[in-house]
C-alpha positions in Angstrom: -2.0 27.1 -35.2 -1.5 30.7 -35.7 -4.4 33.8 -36.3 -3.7 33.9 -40.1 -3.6 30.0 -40.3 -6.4 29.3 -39.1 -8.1 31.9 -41.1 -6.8 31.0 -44.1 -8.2 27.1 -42.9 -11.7 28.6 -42.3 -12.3 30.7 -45.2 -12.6 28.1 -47.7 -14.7 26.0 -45.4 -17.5 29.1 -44.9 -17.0 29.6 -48.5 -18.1 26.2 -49.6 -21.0 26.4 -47.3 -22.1 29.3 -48.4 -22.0 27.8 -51.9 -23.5 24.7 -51.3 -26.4 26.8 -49.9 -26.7 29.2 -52.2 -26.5 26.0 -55.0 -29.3 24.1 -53.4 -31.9 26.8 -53.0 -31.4 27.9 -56.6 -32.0 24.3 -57.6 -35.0 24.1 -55.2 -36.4 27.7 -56.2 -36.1 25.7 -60.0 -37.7 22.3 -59.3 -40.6 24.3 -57.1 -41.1 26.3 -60.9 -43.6 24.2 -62.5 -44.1 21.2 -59.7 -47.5 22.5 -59.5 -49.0 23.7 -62.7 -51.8 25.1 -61.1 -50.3 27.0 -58.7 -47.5 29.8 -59.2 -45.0 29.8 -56.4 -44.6 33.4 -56.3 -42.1 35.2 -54.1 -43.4 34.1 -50.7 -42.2 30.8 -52.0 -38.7 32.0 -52.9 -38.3 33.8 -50.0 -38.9 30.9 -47.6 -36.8 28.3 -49.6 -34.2 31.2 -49.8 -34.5 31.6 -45.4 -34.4 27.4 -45.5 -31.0 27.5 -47.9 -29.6 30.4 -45.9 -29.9 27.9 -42.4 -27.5 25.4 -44.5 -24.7 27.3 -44.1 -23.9 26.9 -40.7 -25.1 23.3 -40.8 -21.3 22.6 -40.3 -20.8 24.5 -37.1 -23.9 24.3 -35.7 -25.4 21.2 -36.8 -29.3 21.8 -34.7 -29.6 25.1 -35.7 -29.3 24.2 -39.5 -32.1 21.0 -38.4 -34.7 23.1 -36.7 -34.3 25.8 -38.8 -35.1 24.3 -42.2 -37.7 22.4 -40.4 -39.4 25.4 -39.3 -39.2 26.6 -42.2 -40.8 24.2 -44.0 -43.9 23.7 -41.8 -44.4 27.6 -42.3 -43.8 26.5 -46.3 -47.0 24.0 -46.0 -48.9 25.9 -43.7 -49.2 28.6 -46.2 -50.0 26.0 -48.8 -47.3 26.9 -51.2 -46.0 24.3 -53.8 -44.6 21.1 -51.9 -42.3 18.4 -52.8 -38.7 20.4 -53.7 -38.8 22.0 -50.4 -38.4 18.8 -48.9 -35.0 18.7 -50.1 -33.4 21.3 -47.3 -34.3 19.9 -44.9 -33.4 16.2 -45.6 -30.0 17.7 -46.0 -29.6 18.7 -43.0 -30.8 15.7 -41.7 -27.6 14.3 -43.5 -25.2 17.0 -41.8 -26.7 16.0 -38.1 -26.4 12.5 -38.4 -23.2 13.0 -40.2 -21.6 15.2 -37.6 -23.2 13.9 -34.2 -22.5 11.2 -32.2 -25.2 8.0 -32.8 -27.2 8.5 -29.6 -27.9 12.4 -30.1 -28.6 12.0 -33.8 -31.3 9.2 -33.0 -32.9 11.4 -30.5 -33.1 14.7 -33.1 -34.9 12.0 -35.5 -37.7 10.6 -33.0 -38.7 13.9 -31.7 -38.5 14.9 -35.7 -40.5 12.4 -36.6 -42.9 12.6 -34.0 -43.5 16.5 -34.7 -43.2 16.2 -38.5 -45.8 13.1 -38.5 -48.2 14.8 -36.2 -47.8 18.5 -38.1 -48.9 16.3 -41.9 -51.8 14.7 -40.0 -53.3 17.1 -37.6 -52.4 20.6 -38.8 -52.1 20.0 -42.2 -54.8 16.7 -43.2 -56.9 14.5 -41.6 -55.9 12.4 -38.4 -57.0 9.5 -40.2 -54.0 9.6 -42.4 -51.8 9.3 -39.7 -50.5 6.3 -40.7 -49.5 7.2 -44.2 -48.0 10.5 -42.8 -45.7 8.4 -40.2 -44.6 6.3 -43.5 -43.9 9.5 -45.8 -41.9 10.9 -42.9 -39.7 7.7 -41.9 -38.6 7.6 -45.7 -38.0 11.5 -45.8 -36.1 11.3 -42.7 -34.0 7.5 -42.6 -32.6 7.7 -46.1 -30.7 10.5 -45.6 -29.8 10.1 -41.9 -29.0 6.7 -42.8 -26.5 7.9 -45.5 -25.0 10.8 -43.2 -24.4 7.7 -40.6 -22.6 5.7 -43.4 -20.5 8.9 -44.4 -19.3 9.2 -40.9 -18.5 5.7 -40.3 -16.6 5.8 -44.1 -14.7 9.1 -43.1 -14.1 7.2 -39.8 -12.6 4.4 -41.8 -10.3 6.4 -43.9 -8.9 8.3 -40.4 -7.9 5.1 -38.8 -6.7 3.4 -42.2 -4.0 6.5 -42.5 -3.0 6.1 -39.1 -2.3 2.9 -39.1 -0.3 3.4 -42.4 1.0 6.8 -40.2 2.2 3.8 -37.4 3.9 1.3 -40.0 6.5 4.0 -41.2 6.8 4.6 -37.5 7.5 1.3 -36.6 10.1 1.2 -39.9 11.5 4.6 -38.8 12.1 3.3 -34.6 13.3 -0.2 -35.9 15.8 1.9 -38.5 16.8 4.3 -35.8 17.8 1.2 -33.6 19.8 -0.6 -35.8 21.7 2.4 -36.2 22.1 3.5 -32.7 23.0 -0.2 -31.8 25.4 -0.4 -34.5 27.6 2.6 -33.6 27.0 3.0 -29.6 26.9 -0.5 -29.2 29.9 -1.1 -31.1 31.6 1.7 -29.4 30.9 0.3 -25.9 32.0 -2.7 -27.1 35.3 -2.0 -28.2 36.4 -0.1 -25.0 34.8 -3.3 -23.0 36.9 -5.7 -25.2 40.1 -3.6 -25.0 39.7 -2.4 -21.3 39.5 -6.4 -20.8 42.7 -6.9 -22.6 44.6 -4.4 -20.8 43.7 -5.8 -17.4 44.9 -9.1 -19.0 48.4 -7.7 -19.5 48.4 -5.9 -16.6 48.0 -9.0 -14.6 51.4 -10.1 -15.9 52.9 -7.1 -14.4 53.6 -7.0 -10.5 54.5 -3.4 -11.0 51.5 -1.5 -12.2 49.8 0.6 -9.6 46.5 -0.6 -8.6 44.3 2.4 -9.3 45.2 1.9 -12.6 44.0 -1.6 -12.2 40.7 -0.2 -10.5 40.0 2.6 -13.4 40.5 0.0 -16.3 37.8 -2.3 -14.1 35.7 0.4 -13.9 36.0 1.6 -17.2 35.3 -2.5 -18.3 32.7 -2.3 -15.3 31.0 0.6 -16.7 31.1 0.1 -20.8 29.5 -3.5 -20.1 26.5 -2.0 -17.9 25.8 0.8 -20.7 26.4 -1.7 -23.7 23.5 -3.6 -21.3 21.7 -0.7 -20.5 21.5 0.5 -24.4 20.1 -2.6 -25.4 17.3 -3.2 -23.2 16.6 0.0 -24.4 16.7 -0.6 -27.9 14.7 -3.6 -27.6 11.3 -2.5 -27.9 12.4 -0.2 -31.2 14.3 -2.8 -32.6 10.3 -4.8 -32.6 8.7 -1.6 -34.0 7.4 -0.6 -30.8 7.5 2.6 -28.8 9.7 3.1 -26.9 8.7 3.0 -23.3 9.9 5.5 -21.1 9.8 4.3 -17.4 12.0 6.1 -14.5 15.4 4.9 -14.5 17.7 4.9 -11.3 16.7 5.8 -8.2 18.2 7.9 -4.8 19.7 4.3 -3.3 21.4 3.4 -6.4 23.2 6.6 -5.7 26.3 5.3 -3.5 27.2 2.7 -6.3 27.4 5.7 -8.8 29.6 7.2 -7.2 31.6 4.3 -5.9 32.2 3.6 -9.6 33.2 7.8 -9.9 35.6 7.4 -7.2 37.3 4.3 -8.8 37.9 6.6 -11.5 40.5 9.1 -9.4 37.4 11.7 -8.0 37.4 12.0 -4.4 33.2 12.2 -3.8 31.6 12.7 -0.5 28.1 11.7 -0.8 25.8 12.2 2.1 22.1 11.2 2.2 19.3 12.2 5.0 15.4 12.1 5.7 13.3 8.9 4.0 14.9 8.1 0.3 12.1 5.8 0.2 9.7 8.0 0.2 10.2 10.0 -3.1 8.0 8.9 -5.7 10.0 7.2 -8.3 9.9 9.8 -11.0 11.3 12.6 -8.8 13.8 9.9 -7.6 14.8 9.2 -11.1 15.7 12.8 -11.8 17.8 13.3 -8.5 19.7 10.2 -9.6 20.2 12.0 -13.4 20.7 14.8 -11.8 23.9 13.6 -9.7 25.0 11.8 -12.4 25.5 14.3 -15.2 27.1 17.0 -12.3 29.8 14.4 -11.7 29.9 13.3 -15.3 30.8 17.3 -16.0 33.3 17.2 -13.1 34.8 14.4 -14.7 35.0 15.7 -17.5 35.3 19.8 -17.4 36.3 21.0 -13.4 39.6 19.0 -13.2 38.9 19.0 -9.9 40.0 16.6 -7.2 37.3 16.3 -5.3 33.0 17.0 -5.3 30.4 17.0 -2.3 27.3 15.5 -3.1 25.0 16.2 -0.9 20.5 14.6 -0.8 17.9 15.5 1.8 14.8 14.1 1.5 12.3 16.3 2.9 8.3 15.2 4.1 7.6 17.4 1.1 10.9 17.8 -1.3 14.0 16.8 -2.3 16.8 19.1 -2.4 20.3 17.9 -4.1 23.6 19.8 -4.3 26.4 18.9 -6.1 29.8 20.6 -5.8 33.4 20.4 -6.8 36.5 22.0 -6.0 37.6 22.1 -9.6 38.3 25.6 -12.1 34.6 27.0 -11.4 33.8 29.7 -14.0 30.7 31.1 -15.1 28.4 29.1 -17.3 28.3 30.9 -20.9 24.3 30.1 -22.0 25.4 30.1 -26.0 28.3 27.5 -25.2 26.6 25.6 -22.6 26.2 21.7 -23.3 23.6 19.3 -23.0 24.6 18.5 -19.8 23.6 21.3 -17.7 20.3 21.8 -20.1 19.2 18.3 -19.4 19.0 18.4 -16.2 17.4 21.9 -16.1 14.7 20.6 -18.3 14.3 17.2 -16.2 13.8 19.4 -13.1 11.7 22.1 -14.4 9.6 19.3 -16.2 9.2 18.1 -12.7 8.0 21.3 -11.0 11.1 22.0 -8.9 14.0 24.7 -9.8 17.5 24.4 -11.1 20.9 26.3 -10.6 24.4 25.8 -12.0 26.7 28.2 -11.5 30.2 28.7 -9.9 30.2 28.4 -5.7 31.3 31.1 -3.9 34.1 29.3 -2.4 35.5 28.3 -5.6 34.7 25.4 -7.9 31.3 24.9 -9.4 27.7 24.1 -7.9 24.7 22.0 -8.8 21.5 22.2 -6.8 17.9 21.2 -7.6 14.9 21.4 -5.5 12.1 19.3 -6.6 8.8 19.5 -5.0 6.5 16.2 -4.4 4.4 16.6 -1.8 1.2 18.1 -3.7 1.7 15.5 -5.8 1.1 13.1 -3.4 -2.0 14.5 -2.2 -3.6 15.1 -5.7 -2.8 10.9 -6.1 
């Protein structure tokens, strides 16, 4: 929330408080006129219920200042044996505000050692201890009612919040199952079609002793691959398509990395992939990204290098991962205001991680991918 925000969400807030306390000390200062014909208030009497009204206004923010100070207040009120029964009012209300605003435990506390002061102030400083009893009876009243109604305001206000949030969760839950049948709908049907005809063209191809077999091998890999995503986007879906989050787990991992790019080199790319120190040993979510990692860089060789060949290259430290990917294909700088969501994916998947991210041509030609992910603090922190 920015400065002026946020002063713009206080100022009515202080505004109202300020009113409210200026509202109830005017209506006390007019119910004190007159509540005891014998005895004129006089200013001393306006003053302190003026001082009692003025602790009101920060009864929002600070809750026990607003309690003690009323309540001092008052006992000063009675000591002085000005008019009573109005003055009462203040600080009942902020009896209301603390049990309104505090959690059950502290607001019970604030109201025993209340009571216990306010019942032993009527008896012993103010009467005689023999009216002890009726003094505890006066002051449960004065205090439960409106504690009791501050606690039931809470608990309504509690009510409302969890009411709108669960509405909040329903359009979710409409929204995610909406979104799935969509995605399913145009991916899935997408995958599906490439499937169905990468299927039929291995069919006819099988009636034909002539065709190469890499072409064979691509359209089985193409097949290969469009059935595992058309899987893949699915299990995904699942949980959206029941109104549920989705749940985000860590996909892939460093040893599924040799199938990936067996299924890349199917596909025409020469890939030398080379693997050292402990893959087990990367926690799963750093694993996870190395595996996105490699395969977006040979997704954007594919795609963008028309190269011929790409190195990829994993060495699991004790402490880190480092990855490097490289091609021999055009190279070229990247240009940040055309650059895809390849290449910022993986920099935000790294960076997310704690590690650091390149992509930029190598100096021997072609392009380079390297990310250097960190995991061994991690590991001691667990």
């Amino acid at each position: 929330m920015t400065t002026p925000t946020a002063a713009r969400t206080r100022l009515p807030a202080l505004a109202f408080d300020l009113g409210l306390a200026l509202l109830l000390g005017l209506l006390t200062c007019g119910m004190t006129v007159g509540a005891d014909p014998h005895h004129d208030p006089g200013r001393t009497a306006f003053a302190l219920i003026g001082l009692a009204a003025a602790f009101l206004a920060v009864r929002r923010r600070r809750p026990e200042i607003a309690l003690a100070g009323t309540t001092a207040v008052l006992y000063l009120y009675l000591y002085l044996g000005l008019p009573e029964g109005p003055v009462y009012l203040l600080p009942a209300v902020a009896v209301f505000f603390h049990a309104f605003a505090r959690p059950l435990k502290t607001a019970l506390i604030a109201l025993a050692v209340l009571f216990a002061a306010t019942t032993a102030y009527h008896a012993l400083v103010l009467g005689d201890p023999a009216d002890l009893l009726v003094s505890a009876s006066f002051t449960l009243v004065w205090l439960g009612v409106p504690a009791a109604g501050g606690r039931i305001a809470r608990e309504a206000r509690h009510a409302r919040d969890r009411a709108r949030e669960a509405e909040r969760e329903r359009h979710r839950a409409d929204e995610r199952v909406q979104m799935a049948r969509e995605i399913h709908d145009v991916v899935g049907h997408s995958l599906a079609v490439v499937s169905m005809n990468a299927g039929v063209a291995l069919h006819v191809l099988a009636k034909r002793p002539d065709v190469p077999p890499e072409a064979v091998e691509n359209l089985q890999a193409i097949r290969d691959a469009s059935n595992r995503a058309l899987q893949d986007l699915r299990a995904t879906l699942a949980p959206l398509r029941r109104g549920h989050q989705l749940e985000l787990r860590p996909t892939g991992a460093i040893a599924d990395i040799p199938s990936l790019v067996d299924g890349v080199r199917k596909g025409g790319l020469a890939v030398e992939c080379t693997v050292s120190g402990d893959p087990g040993a990367v926690p799963a979510g750093i694993a996870a990204t190395v595996y996105r990692v490699v395969q977006e860089s040979l997704t954007n060789v594919i795609r963008h290098a028309e190269a011929t060949g790409a190195r990829v290259r994993i060495d699991c430290r004790p402490d880190r991962v480092a990855v490097s990917v490289e091609d021999d294909g055009r190279g070229g700088p990247v240009d940040p205001d055309r650059m895809g969501q390849g290449i910022t994916g993986m920099m935000e998947r790294v960076r997310a991680a704690g590690g650091a991210f390149s992509a930029a041509p190598a100096p021997g030609g072609g392009f380079a991918v390297e990310a250097d992910l960190p995991y061994g603090r991690q590991k001691e922190r667990a």
